[in-house]
VOVEX-950191 format. One line per field, with one value per residue (C-alpha): residue in three letters; x, y, z; residue number from 1. Coordinates in nm, 4 decimals. Each point is the difference from the previous one (the first is absolute). Layout:
residues N
aa <- [Ala|...]
u <- [X|...]
v <- [Y|...]
w <- [Z|...]
i <- [NUM|...]
END
This chain:
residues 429
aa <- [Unk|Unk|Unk|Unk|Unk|Unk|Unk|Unk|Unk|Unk|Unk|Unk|Unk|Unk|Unk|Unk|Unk|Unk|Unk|Unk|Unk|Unk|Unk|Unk|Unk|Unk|Unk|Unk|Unk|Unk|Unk|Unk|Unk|Unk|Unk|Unk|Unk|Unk|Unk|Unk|Unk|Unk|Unk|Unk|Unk|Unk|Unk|Unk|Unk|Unk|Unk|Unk|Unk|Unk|Unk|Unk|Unk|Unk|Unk|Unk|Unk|Unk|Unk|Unk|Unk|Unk|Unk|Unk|Unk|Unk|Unk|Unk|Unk|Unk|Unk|Unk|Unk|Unk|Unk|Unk|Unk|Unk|Unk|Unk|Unk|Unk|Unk|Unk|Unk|Unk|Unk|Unk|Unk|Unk|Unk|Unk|Unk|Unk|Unk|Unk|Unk|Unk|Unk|Unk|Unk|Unk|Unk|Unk|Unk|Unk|Unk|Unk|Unk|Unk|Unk|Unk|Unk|Unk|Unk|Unk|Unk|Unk|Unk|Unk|Unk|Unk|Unk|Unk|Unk|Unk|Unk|Unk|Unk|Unk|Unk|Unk|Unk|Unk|Unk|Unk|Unk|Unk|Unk|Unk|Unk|Unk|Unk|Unk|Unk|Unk|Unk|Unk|Unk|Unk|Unk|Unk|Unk|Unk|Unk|Unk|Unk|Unk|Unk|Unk|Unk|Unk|Unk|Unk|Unk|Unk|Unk|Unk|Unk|Unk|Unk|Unk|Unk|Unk|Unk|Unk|Unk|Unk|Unk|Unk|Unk|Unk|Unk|Unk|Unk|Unk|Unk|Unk|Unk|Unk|Unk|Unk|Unk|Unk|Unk|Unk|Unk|Unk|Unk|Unk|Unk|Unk|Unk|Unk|Unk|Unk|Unk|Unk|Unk|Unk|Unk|Unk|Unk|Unk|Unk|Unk|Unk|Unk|Unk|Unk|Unk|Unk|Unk|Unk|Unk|Unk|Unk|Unk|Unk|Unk|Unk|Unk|Unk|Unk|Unk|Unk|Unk|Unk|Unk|Unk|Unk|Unk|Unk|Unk|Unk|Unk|Unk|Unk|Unk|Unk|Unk|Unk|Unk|Unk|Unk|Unk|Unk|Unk|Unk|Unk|Unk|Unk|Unk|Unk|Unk|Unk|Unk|Unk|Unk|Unk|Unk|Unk|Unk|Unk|Unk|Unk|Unk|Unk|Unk|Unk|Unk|Unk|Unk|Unk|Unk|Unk|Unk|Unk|Unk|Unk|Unk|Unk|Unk|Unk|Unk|Unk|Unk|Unk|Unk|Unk|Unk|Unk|Unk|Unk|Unk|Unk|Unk|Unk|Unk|Unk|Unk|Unk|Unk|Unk|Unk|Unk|Unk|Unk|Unk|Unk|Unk|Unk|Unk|Unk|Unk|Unk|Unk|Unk|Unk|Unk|Unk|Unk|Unk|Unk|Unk|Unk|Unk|Unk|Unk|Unk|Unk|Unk|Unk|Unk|Unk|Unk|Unk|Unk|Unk|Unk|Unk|Unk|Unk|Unk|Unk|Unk|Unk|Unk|Unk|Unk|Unk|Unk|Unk|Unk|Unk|Unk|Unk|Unk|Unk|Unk|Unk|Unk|Unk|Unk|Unk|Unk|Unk|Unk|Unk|Unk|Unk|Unk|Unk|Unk|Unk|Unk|Unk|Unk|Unk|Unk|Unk|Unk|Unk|Unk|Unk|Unk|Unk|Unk|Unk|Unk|Unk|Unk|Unk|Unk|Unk|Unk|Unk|Unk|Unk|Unk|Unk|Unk|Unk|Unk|Unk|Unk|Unk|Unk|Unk|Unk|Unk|Unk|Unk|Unk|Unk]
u <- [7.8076|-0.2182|0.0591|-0.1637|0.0478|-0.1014|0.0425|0.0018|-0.0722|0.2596|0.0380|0.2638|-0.1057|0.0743|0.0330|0.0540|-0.0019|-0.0787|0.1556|-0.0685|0.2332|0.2780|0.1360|0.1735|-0.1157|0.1994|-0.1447|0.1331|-0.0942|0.0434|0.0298|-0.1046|0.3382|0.3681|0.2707|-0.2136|-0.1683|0.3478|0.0842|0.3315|0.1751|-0.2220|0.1681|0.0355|-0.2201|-0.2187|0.2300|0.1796|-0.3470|-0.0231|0.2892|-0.0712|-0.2596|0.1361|0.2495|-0.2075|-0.3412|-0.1464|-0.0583|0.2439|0.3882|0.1411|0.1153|-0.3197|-0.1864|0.1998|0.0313|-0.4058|-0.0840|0.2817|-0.0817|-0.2832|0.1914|-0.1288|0.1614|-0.0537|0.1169|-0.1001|0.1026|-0.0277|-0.1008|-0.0719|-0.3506|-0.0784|0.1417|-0.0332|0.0445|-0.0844|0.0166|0.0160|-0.1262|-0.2394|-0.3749|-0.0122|0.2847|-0.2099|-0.0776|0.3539|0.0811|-0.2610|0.0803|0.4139|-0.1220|-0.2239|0.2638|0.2751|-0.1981|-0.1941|0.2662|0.3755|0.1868|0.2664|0.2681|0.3223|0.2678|-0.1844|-0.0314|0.2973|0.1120|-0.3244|0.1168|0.3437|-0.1343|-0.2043|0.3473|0.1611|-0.2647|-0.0546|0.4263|-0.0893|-0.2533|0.2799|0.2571|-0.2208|-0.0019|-0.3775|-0.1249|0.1741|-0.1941|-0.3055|-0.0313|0.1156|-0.2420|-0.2580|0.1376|0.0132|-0.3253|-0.1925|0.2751|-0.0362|-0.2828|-0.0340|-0.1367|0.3560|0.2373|0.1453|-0.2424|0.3539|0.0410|0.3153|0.2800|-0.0469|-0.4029|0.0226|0.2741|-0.2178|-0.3357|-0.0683|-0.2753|-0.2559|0.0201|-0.0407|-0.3160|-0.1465|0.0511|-0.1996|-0.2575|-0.0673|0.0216|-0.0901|-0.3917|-0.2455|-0.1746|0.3197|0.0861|-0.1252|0.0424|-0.0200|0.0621|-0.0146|0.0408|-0.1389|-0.1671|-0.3205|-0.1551|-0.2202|0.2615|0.2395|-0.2349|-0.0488|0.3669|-0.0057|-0.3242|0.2221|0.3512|-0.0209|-0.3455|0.1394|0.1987|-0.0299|-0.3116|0.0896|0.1898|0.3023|0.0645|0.0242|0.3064|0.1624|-0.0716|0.2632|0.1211|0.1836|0.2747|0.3014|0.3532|0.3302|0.2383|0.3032|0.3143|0.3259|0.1805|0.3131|-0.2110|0.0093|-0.3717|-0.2271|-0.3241|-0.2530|-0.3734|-0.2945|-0.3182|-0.3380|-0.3192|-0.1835|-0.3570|-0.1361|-0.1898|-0.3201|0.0401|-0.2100|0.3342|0.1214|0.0017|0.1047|0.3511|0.0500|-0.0216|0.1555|0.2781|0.0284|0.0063|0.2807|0.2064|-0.1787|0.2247|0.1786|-0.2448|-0.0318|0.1296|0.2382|0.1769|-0.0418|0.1400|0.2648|0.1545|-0.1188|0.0333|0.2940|0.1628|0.0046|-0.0766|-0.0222|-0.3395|-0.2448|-0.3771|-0.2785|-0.2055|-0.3183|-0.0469|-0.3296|-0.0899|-0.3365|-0.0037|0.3118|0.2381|0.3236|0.1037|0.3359|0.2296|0.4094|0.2606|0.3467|0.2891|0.4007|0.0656|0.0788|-0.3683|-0.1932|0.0047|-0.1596|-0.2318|-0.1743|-0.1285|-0.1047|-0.2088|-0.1704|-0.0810|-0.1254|-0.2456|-0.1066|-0.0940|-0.1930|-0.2729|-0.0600|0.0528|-0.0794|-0.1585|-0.2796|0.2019|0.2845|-0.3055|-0.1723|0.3450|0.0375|-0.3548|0.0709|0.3479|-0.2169|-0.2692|0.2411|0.1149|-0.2917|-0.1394|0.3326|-0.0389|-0.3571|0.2296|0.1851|-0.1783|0.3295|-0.0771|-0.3787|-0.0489|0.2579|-0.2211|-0.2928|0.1392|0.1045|-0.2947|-0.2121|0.2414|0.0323|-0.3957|-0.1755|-0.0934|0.1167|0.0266|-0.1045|0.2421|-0.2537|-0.0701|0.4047|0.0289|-0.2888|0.1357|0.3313|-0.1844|-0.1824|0.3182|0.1332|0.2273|-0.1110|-0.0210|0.3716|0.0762|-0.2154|0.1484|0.3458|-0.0377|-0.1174|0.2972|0.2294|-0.0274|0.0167|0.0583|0.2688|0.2213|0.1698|0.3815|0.2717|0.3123|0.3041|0.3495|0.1759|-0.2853|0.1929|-0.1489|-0.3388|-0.2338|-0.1846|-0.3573|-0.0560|0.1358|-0.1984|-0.3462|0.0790|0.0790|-0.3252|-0.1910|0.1653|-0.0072|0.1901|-0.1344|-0.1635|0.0052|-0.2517|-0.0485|0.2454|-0.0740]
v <- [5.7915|0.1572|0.0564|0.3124|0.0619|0.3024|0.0722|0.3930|0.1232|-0.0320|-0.3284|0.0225|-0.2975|0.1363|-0.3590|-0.0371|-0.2176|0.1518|-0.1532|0.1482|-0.0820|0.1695|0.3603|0.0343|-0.0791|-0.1074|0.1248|0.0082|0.0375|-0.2816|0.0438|-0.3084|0.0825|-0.1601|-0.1013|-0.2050|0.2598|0.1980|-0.0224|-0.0979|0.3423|0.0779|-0.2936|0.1608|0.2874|-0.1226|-0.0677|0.3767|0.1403|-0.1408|0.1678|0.3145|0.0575|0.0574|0.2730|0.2889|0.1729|0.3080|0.0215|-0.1779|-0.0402|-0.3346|0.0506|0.1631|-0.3353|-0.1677|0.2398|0.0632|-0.3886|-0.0863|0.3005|-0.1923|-0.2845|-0.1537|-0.1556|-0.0345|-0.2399|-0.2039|-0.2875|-0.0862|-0.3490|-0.2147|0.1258|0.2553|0.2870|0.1542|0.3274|-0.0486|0.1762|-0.2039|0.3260|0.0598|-0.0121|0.3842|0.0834|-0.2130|0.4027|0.0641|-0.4025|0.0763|0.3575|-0.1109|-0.2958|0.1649|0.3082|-0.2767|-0.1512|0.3266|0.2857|-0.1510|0.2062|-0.2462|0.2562|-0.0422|-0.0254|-0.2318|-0.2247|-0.0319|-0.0754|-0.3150|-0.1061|-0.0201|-0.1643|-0.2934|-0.0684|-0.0450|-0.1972|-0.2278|-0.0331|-0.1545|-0.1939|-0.1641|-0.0458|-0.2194|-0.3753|-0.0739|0.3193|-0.0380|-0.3954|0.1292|0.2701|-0.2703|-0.2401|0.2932|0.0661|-0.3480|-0.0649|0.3430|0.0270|0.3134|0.1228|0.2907|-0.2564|-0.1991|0.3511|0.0968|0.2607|0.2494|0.0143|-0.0356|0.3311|0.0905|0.0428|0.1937|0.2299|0.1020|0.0945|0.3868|0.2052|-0.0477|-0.3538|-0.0092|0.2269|-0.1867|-0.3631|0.1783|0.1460|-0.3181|-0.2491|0.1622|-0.0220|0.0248|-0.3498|-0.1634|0.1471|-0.0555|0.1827|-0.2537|0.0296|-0.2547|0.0930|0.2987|0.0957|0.1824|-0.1341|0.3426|0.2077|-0.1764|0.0560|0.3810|0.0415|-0.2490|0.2035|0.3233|-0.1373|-0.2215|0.0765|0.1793|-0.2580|-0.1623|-0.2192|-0.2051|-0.3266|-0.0562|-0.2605|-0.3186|-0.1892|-0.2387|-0.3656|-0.2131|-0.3052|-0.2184|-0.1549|-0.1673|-0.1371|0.0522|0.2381|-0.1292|0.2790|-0.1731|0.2741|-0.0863|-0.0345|-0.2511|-0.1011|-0.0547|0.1510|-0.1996|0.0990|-0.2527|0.1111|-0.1144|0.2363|0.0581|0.1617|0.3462|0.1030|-0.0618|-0.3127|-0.3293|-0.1781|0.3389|-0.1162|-0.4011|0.1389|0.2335|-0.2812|-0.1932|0.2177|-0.0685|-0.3345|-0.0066|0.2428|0.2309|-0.0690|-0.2342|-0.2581|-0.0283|-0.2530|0.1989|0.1169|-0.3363|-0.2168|0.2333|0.1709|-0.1875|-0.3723|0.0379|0.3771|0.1379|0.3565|0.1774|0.1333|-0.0684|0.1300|0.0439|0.2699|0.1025|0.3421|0.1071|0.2623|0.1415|-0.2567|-0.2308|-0.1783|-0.1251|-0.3139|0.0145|-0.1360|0.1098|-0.1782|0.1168|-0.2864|-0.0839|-0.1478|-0.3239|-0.0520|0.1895|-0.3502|-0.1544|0.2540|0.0826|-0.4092|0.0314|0.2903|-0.1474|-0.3083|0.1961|0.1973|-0.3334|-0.1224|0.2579|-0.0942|-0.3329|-0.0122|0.3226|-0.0934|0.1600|0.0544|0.1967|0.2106|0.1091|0.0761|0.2497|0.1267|0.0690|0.2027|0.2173|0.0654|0.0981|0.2125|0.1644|0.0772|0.1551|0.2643|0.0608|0.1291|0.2099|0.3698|0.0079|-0.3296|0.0249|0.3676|-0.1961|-0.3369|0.1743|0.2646|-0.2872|-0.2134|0.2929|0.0448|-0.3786|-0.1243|0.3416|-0.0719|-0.1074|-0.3744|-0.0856|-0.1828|-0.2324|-0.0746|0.0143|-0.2972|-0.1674|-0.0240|-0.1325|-0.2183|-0.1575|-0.1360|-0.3617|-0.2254|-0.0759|0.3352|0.0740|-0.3373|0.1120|0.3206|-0.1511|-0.2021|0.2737|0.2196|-0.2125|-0.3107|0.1020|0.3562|0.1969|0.1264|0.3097|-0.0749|0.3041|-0.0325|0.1893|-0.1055|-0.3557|-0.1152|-0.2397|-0.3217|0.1126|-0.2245|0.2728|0.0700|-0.2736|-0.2783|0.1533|-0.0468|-0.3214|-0.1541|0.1666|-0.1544|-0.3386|-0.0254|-0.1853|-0.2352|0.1957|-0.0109|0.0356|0.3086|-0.0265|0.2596]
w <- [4.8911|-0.2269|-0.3731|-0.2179|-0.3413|-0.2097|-0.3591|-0.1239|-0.2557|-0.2127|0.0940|0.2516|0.2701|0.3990|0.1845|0.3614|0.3166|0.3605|0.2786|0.2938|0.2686|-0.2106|0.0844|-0.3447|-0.4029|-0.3493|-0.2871|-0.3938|-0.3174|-0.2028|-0.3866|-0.2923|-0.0805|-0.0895|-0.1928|-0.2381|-0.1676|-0.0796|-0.3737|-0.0725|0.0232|0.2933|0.2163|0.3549|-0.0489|0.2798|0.2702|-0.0910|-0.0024|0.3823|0.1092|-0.1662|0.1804|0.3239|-0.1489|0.0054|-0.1197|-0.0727|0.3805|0.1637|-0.0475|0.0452|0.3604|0.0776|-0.0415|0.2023|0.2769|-0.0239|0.0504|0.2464|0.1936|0.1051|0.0239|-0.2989|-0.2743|-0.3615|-0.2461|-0.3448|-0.1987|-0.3615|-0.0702|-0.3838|-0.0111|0.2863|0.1543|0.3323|0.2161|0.3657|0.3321|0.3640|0.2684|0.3041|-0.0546|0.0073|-0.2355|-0.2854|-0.1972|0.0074|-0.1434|-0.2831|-0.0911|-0.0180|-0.1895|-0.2666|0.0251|-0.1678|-0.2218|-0.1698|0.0002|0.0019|-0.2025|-0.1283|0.0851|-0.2079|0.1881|0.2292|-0.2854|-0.0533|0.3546|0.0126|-0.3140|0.1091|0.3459|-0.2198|-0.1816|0.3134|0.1111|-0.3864|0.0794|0.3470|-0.1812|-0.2688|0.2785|0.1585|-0.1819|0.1770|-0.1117|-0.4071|0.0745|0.0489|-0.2729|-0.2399|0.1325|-0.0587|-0.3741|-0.1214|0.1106|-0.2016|-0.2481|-0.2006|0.2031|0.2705|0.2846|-0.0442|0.0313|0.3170|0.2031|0.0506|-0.3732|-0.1121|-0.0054|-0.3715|0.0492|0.3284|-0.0889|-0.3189|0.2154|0.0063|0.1538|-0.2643|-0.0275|0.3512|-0.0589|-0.2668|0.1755|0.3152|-0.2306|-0.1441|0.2809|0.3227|-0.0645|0.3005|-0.1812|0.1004|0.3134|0.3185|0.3364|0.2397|0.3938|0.2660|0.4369|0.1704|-0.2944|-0.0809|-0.3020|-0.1043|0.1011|-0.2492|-0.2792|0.0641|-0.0492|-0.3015|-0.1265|0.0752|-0.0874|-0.2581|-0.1821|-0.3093|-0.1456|-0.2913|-0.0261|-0.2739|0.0396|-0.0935|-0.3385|0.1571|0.0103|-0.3183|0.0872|0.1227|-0.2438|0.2080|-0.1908|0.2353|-0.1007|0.0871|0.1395|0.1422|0.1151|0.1064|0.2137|0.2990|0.3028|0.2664|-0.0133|-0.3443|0.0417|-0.1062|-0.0938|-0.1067|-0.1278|-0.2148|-0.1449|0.3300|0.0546|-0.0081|0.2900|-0.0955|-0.1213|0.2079|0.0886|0.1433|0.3680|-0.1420|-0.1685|0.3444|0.2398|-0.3002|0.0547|0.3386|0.0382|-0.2244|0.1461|0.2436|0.3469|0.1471|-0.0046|-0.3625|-0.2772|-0.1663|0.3708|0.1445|-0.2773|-0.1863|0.3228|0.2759|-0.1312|-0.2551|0.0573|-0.3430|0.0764|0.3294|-0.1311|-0.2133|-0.0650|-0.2299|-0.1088|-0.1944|-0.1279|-0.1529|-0.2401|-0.1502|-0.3059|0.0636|0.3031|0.0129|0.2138|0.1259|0.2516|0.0717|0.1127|0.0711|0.0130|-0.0972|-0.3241|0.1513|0.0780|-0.3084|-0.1702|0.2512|0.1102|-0.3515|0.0073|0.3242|-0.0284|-0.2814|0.2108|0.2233|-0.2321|-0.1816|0.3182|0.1747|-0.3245|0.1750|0.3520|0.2034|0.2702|0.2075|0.2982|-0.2559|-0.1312|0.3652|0.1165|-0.2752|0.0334|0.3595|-0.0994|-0.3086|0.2938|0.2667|-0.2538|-0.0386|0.3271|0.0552|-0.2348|0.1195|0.3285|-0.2075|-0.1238|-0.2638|-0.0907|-0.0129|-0.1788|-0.2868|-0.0173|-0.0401|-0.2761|-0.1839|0.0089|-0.1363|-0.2869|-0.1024|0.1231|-0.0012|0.3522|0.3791|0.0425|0.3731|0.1936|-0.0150|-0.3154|-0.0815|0.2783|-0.1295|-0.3667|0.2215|0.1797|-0.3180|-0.1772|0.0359|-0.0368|-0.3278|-0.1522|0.1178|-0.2102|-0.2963|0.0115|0.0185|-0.2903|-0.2335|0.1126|-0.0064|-0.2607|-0.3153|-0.0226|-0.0487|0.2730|0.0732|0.0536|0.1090|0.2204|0.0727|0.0833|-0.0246|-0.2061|-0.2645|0.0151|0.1001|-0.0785|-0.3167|-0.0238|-0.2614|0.2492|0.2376|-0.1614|-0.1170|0.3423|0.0778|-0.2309|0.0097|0.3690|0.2408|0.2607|0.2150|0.4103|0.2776|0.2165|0.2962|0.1690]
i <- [1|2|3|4|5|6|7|8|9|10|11|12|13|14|15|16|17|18|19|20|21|22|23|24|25|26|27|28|29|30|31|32|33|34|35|36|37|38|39|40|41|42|43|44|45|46|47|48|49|50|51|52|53|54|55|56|57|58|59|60|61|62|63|64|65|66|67|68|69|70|71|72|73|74|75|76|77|78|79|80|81|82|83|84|85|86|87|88|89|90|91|92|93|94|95|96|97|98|99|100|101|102|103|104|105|106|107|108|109|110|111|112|113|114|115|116|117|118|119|120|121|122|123|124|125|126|127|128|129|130|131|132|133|134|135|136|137|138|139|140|141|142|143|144|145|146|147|148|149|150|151|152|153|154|155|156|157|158|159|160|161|162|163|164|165|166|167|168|169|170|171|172|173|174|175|176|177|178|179|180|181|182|183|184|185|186|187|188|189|190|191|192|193|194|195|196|197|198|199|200|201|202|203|204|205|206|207|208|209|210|211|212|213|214|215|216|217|218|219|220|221|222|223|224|225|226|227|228|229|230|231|232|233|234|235|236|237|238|239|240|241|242|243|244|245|246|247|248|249|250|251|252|253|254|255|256|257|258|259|260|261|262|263|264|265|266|267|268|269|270|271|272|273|274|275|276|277|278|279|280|281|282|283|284|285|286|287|288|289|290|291|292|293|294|295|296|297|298|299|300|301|302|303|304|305|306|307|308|309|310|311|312|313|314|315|316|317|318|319|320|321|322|323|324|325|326|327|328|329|330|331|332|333|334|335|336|337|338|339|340|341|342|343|344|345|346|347|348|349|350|351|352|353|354|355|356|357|358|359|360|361|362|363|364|365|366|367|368|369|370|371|372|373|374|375|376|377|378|379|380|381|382|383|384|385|386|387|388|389|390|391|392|393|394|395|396|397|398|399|400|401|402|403|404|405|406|407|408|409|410|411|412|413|414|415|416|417|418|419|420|421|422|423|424|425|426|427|428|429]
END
């Protein structure tokens, strides 16, 4: 494997990763880009402007792009995520012109047609109605809310019906105009893929845009609290989270492995003492998400009413202990699941063309797979209880659940046990 990177220009970076032995290539454009930079009335716009752009151009119809790229059996696709957004192609090695010209086709000349606005906007309703019929989904968006309250990194990345139905042609003009700058976009491509080739259709493709960046995003305030939703439903769902890290931050890779120890697989605490031992939820886990300049630590549970007084305590015991006795054996397991992890996606050109994209936009360059395992590699079993502590003791938590939640123990209660502390047990695994 061998990684290039270019920047033009206008700033636009071209990033790739040869390998070889592969007949075919994935390659994307990935844009410093999401819901948290979407005003208030702007809640949505980014995930609409996503599917937009796959329903026609100036050159293209909607059914044209898909018959062009799948006509060499191709396929396109995108995602919208809190902070980035991406448009990427999987196809052979020699179809790469065709990826790039498709790709820069969408993303310069869409034509936001009307009536196809209407029918995405209609499509993201359906889909936002999907979203509220399911209670983990509603769990998670509260979870997301209470944490940011009042601020466009806590609102839901769909938007909500009111904002979406009110997007027209020129808003979705003017939120392209001003976001999609080649300073926060990069073209990156990972496979059978020819690194100066790729920047002669960048050069020829993308060169004119915009050269100015794009006005960086509001700064996060995490806050936390409460947000509890009794509804009729068999199960309460249950979700647990603390201010985590941004990515930049030096107890990054501590909080990650933090994460997993906790609740990472089957192996860890939270599975092997709240299902496995006592059988208060079928499943349980816990999760870090980073962001440029803030984190959230979270973990979800899912269990009957009979057993959310019981399992609330628990978890707490849980977290209270994991800041005094993670072991080292707890902590190289982990590392070894985060590495595994890793070289996998080095296997995978989809995988690879997105890691790389993304470490450009957050670091401003490729991290090596070995300096990522090396920064792994370097943390301990006393960072991950350092790291514990300072999440966990003495802060305030994040509290949301939906369902048979009365008798919860509340998000006062919560950080109270957690600051008190119970007596605390030894690693049994």
């Amino acid at each position: 494997m061998r990684v290039e990177t270019t920047v033009l220009d206008n700033g636009l970076t071209v990033v790739t990763d040869q390998m070889p032995h592969l007949k075919t290539a994935a390659l994307g454009v990935w844009v410093r880009t999401g819901s948290r930079v979407e005003s208030l009335h702007q809640n949505g716009i980014t995930h609409l402007l996503e599917h937009m752009a796959f329903k026609g151009t100036k050159n293209r119809s909607a059914r044209a792009i898909a018959e062009e790229i799948e006509a060499v059996g191709g396929e396109l696709n995108a995602s919208t995520s809190i902070e980035h957004t991406n448009y990427y192609a999987r196809i052979l090695a020699e179809d790469m012109p065709l990826a790039v010209d498709i790709l820069s086709d969408i993303l310069k000349n869409s034509t936001f047609d009307a009536q196809e606005l209407v029918r995405e906007q209609h499509v993201i309703l359906q889909e936002i109605g999907a979203a509220n019929d399911s209670p983990e989904d509603q769990a998670f968006d509260l979870f997301q809310e209470t944490a940011w309250p009042d601020q466009a990194i806590g609102r839901p990345i769909l938007g909500t019906p009111e904002t979406v139905k009110g997007f027209d042609r020129e808003a979705l003009n003017r939120y392209l105009a001003e976001r999609y700058r080649a300073p926060d976009m990069v073209l990156s491509g990972a496979g059978a893929i020819d690194h100066d080739a790729l920047v002669a259709l960048a050069q020829e493709k993308f060169g004119a845009l915009n050269g100015e960046p794009a006005a960086p995003e509001t700064k996060a305030s995490y806050r936390g609290g409460e947000t509890l939703r009794p509804k009729d439903l068999m199960e309460a769902q249950v979700l647990i989270g603390f201010e985590g890290r941004p990515y930049k931050s030096k107890d990054y890779y501590a909080i990650q492995i933090l994460a997993s120890v906790l609740g990472g697989g089957m192996s860890s605490r939270l599975f092997q003492e709240i299902r496995e031992k006592h059988g208060l939820c079928y499943a349980i886990y816990s999760f870090h998400w980073a962001f440029a300049d803030t984190g959230l630590f979270g973990l979800h549970a899912a269990t009957s009413h009979e057993d959310l007084g019981a399992l609330m305590p628990m978890i707490a015991d849980e977290l209270l202990s994991a800041t005094q006795t993670v072991t080292d054996d707890e902590v190289a397991r982990s590392r070894a699941q985060i590495r595994a992890g890793l070289m996998m996606a080095l296997e995978s050109p989809a995988a690879r063309a997105g890691q790389i994209a993304r470490q450009i936009l957050v670091h401003g360059r490729v991290l090596s797979p070995e300096e990522i395992s090396g920064k792994i590699e370097a943390v301990t079993a006393a960072d991950i209880r350092k790291v514990a502590h300072e999440t966990f003791v003495g802060t305030v938590p994040t509290l949301t659940a939906i369902g048979p939640v009365d008798g919860i123990m509340n998000a006062s209660a919560l950080a109270g046990r957690l600051q008190q502390g119970p007596v605390l047990r030894a690693a049994s695994m």
